[in-house]
C-alpha positions as CSV (number, residue, x, y, z in Angstrom):
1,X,97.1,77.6,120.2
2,X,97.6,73.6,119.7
3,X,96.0,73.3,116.8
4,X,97.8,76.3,115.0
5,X,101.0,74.3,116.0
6,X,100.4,70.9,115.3
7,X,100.6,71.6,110.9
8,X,104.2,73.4,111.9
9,X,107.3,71.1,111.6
10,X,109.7,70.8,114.9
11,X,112.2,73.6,114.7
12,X,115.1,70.2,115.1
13,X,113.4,68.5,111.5
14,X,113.9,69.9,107.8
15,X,111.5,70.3,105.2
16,X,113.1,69.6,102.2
17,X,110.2,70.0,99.8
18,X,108.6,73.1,98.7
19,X,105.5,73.1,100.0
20,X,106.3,72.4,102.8
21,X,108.1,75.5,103.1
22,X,105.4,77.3,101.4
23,X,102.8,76.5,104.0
24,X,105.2,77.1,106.6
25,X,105.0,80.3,105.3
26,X,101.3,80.6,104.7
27,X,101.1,79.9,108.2
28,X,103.3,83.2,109.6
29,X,100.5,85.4,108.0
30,X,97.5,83.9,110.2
31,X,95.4,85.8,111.9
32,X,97.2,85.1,115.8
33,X,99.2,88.3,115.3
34,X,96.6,90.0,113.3
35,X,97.1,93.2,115.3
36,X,99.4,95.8,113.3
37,X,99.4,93.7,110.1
38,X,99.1,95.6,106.9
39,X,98.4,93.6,103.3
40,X,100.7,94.6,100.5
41,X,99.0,95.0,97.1
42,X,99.6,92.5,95.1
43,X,95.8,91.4,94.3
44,X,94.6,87.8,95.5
45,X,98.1,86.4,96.4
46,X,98.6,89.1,99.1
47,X,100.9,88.2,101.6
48,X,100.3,90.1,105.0
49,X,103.4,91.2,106.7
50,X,103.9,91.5,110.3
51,X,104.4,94.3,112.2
52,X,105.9,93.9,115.3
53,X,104.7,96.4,118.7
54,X,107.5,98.6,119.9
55,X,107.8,95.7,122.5
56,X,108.4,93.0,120.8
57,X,111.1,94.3,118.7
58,X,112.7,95.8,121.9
59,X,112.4,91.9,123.6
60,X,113.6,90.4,120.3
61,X,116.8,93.1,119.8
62,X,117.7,92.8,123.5
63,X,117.8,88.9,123.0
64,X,119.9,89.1,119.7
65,X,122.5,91.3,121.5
66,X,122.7,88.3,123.8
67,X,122.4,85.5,121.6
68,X,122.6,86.1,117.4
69,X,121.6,82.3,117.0
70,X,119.0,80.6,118.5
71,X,118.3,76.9,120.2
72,X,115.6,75.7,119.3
73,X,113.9,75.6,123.1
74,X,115.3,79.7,123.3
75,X,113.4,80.2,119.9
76,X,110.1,78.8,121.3
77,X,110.2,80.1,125.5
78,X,110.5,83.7,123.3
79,X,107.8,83.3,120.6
80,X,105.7,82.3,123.2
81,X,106.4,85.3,125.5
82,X,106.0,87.4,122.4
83,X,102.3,85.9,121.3
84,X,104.3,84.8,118.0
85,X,105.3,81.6,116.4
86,X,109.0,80.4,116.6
87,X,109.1,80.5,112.7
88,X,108.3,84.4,112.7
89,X,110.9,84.4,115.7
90,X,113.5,82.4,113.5
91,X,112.7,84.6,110.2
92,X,113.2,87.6,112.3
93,X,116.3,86.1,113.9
94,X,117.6,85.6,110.1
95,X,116.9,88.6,108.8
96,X,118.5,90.4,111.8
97,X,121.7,88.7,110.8
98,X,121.8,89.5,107.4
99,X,121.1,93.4,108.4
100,X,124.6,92.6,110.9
101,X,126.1,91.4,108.1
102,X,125.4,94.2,105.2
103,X,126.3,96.5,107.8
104,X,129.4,95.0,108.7
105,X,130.4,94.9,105.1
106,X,129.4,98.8,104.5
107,X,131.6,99.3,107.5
108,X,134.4,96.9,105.3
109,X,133.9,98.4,102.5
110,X,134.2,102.1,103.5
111,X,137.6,101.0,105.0
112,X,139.1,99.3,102.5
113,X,137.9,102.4,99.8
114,X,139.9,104.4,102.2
115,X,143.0,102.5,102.5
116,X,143.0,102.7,98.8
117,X,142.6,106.4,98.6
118,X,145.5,106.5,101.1
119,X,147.9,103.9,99.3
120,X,147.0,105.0,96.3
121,X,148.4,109.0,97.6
122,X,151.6,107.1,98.9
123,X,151.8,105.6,95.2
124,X,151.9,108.9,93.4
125,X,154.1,110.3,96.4
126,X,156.8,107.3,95.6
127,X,156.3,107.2,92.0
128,X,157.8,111.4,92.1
129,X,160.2,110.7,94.3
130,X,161.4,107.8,92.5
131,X,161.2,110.2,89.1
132,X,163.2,113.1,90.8
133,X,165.8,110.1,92.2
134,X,166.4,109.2,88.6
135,X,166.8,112.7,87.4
136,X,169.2,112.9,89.8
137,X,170.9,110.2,89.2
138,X,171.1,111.1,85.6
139,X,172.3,115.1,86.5
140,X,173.7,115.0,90.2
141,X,174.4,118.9,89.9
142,X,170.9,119.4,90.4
143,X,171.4,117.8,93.7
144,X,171.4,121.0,95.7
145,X,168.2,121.6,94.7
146,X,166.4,119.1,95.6
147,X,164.6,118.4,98.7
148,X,166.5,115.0,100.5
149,X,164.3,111.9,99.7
150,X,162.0,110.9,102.4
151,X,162.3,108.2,105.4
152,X,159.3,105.9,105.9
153,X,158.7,104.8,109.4
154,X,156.1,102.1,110.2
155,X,154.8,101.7,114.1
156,X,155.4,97.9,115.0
157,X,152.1,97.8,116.6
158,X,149.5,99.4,114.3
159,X,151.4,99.2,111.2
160,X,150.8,102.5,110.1
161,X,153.6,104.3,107.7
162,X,154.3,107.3,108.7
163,X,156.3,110.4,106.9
164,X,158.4,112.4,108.6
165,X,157.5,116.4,109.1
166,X,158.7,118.4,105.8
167,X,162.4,120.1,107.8
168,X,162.3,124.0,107.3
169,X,165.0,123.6,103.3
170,X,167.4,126.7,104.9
171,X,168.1,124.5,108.1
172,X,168.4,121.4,106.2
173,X,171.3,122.8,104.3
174,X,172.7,124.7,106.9
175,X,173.4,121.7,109.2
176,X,175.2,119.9,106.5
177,X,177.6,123.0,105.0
178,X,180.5,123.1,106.9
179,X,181.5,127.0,107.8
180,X,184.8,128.0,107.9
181,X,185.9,129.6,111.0
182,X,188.2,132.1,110.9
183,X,190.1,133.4,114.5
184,X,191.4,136.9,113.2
185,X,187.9,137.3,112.3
């Protein structure tokens, strides 16, 4: 196991030119974890990639719910209770993160696509009432026929505009008609 080690860089130095990296990553593809690897087809230039035992990935998710990131020491205590090198632990690590992260965004995204379905609702809403305002602003003996223009109300602590329920129309005029009453009736 030393001597498999001693070509890798420290996980705390950078390797800044390319083949460096390169045989960094020549190195994740030895034999060591040669159990469950599969070759991709590519012809001579192959690259093997690692499959992971049901354990491993169990040991490596229950670590990232803990800890997303990494030190250095925690990267190498768990490659070496996994039988793998702290570069596949660190790959595996940054690829996690980057699933998080699409996720997170799908999640986003969805969201804001529905806020925009929703605004874009209250925009057509407004835009008729604001039309039927101005034709009644032009004609106001077509007043009685329209339905009273609607109250917004937000809730302070979700922000969320709400519209009132729709009022029955023959109630709505009703309360506002004054009746005259007649005694000798």
């Amino acid at each position: 196991y030393g001597d498999e080690d001693a070509g890798v860089s420290s996980p705390n130095s950078t390797v800044s030119s390319s083949t460096g990296k390169r045989s960094e990553r020549e190195e994740d593809t030895d034999p060591q974890g040669s159990r469950g690897i599969s070759d991709d087809e590519d012809g001579d230039n192959s690259r093997k990639k690692l499959r992971l035992s049901k354990d491993q990935s169990v040991i490596l998710e229950e670590t990232f719910k803990d800890h997303s990131t990494l030190n250095p020491k925690q990267k190498q205590a768990l490659a070496k209770q996994l039988g793998l090198r702290a570069r596949q632990v660190e790959v595996w690590f940054q690829n996690r993160r980057a699933r998080t992260k699409l996720k997170q965004t799908e999640v986003d995204c969805e969201f804001l696509r529905r806020c925009c379905e929703n605004l874009t609702e209250e925009n057509r809403r407004l835009q008729k009432e604001v039309t039927e305002l101005r034709a009644l602003k032009l004609s106001p003996q077509f007043y009685m026929h329209m339905s009273p223009p609607t109250t917004l109300t937000m809730c302070p602590s979700c922000e969320h505009v709400s519209v009132p329920p729709p009022q029955p129309q023959a109630a709505t005029s009703a309360d506002h008609r004054s009746l005259p009453v007649n005694a000798w009736a």
